[in-house]
N, C-alpha and C positions, 0 to 999 in steps of 0.2 A: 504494500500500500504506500501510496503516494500522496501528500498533502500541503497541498499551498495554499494561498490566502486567496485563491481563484480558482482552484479545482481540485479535484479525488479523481485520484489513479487505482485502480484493482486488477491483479490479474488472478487470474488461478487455470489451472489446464483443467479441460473439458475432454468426456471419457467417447468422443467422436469425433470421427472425420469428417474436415477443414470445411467440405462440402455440405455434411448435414449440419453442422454449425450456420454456415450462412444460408442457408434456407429456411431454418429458422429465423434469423435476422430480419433477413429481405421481408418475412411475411409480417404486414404490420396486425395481422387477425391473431397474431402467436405473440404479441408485445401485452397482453395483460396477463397472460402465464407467466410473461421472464420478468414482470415488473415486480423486487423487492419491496418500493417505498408503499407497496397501495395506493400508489393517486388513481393507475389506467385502469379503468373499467370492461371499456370497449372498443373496436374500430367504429368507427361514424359512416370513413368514408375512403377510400382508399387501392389499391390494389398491390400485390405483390412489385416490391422495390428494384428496378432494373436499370436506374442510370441515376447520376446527381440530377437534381431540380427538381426531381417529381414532389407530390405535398400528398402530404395524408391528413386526416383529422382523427383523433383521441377525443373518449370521453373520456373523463376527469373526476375525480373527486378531492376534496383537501381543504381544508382547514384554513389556509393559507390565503384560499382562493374566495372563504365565505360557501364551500359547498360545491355542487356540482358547475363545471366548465367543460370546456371543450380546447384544444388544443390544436393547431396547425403547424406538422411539421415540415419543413423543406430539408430535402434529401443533402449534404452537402460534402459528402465522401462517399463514392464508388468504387470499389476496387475489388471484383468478384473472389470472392472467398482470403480477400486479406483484407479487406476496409471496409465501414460505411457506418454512417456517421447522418442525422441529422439535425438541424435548428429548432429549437421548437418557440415557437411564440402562441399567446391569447390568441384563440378562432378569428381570424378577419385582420391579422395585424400583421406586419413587417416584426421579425425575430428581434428581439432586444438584446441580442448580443450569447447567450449560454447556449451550449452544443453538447450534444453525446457522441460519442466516438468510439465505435469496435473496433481493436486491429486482431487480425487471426494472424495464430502461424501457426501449420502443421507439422507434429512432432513426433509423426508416425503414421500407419495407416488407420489408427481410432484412438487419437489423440489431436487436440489441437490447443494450444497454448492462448487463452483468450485476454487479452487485455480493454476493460473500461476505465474512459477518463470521462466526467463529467465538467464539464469548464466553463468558468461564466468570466472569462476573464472579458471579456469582451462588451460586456455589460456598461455601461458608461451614465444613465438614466440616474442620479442620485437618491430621486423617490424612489422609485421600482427596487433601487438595492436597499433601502431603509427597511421600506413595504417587504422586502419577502426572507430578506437576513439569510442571503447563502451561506452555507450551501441546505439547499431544500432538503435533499438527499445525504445522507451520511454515509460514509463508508458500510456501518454494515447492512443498510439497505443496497448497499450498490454489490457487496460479495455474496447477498441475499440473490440478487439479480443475475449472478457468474453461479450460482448455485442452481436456478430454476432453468438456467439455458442448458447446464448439462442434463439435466430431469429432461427435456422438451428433444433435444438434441439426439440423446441417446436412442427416443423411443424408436427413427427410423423408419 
């Protein structure tokens, strides 16, 4: 684990190949299984992840948030079965700056070596970082999150 004053690093290896890892990623209907913190609920809207830019929508839940929202993510790393990474901002908004980021590396034929950074370093909005006090996520909702991708991953 990795911790700065703008983002958590986790890694942990994952008991599948490089491939069913990111097939699990890409799909945004499998992100409220690998979600540690409890915010994702649902997909809204979306379809399986095939290049940067595409946007998906998350239901939400949180505390943070006053209750249920919605989330719109833009895709902002692709790199089949070693990257992908996206923005997430408020339903209807341009990203305020925090990213999720997977990097994979395969470290066998069912193994793959996963690393998540969640990063808000990019963040600049004085209120919004008042209002929400990063990091939302803790580290051990985020190796909560490296826990339920091998659960999901493995099944195959």
């Amino acid at each position: 684990m990795t911790q700065t004053d703008t983002s958590v690093t986790v890694t942990r290896t994952v008991n599948a190949p490089v491939d069913a890892v990111f097939a699990v990623l890409s799909d945004p209907h499998k992100h409220p299984a690998l979600d540690g913190s409890g915010f994702v609920r649902s997909l809204d809207k979306g379809e399986r992840i095939e290049k940067s830019g595409v946007q998906f929508r998350m239901n939400m839940e949180g505390p943070h948030m006053g209750g249920e929202y919605q989330t719109d993510n833009v895709v902002s790393a692709f790199d089949e079965n070693k990257m992908i990474g996206w923005k997430t901002a408020p339903a209807g908004q341009e990203p305020p700056g925090w990213e999720w980021l997977w990097e994979l590396e395969s470290t066998g034929a069912d193994s793959t070596d996963v690393t998540l950074t969640y990063d808000w370093s990019k963040v600049t909005d004085q209120d919004l970082l008042d209002k929400l006090s990063f990091p939302l996520v803790t580290e051990e909702q985020l190796e909560d999150s490296l826990t339920h991708l091998d659960e999901q991953a493995g099944k195959g």
